[in-house]
C-alpha positions, 0 to 999 in steps of 0.5 A: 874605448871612446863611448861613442865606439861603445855605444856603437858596440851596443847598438849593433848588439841590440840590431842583431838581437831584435833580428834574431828574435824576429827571424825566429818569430817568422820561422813560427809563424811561417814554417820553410815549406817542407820538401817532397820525400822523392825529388830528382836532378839532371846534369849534362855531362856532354854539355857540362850544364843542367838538362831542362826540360826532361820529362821525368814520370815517378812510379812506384811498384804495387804488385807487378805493375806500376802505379804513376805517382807524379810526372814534371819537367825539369827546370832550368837548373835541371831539377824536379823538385816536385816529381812526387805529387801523390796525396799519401804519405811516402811508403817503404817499397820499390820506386822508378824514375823514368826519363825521356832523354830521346826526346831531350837530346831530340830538342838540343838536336842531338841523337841518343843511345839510350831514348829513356832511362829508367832508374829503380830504386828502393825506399826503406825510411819513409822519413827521408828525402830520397835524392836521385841525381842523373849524370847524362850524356847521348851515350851514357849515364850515371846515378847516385843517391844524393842529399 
């Protein structure tokens, strides 16, 4: 090997190193921002695309009644991310996720069967992410526990 093809060599080893010593430095001294436990995604099926702007409200089940926790609308890649704005820690228990699809589909100027969706989950780890992605069309839905 020419010395110049392995000054080459060393030179990019030592290019990778100081960034991994610098990528690592800035992951202590500036930590990812860490995820809400309850967050939520909206494809439509129908049109094949995410669903934005779906008024979306989180509830959780205090006794028999509902306690709102956060509202948002989904953003353009039909996410809401940040449904959960309560200033307490995530607790074990029963949460709901309301919909507004009526008023979506009104928007995309089409008409719905079901004007709201609700879907009720329960929480048994408080330190998971709780993903709940809704598959939507004018008439029909589905959900899963995502990631």
């Amino acid at each position: 090997m020419h010395i110049t093809q392995r000054f080459s060599f060393a030179l990019i080893a030592l290019t990778l190193y100081f960034t991994a010593l610098l990528n690592a430095a800035e992951s202590v001294d500036n930590p990812p921002a860490k995820r809400t436990p309850i967050s939520t995604h909206v494809l439509n099926t129908a049109s094949g695309k995410p669903a934005a702007g779906v008024a979306v409200v989180l509830q959780y089940q205090a006794g028999k009644n509902w306690e709102e926790l956060g509202r948002g609308l989904t953003d353009l890649q039909g996410r809401a991310a940040d449904v959960y704005q309560a200033k307490k820690p995530l607790q074990v228990g029963t949460y709901r996720l309301v919909y507004e699809t009526g008023v979506y589909f009104k928007g995309q100027g089409a008409k719905t069967f079901f004007p709201q969706v609700e879907i009720i989950f329960e929480v048994e780890k408080t330190d998971e992410h709780y993903h709940v992605p809704l598959l939507l069309s004018p008439f029909g839905y589905s959900t899963y526990r995502g990631s």
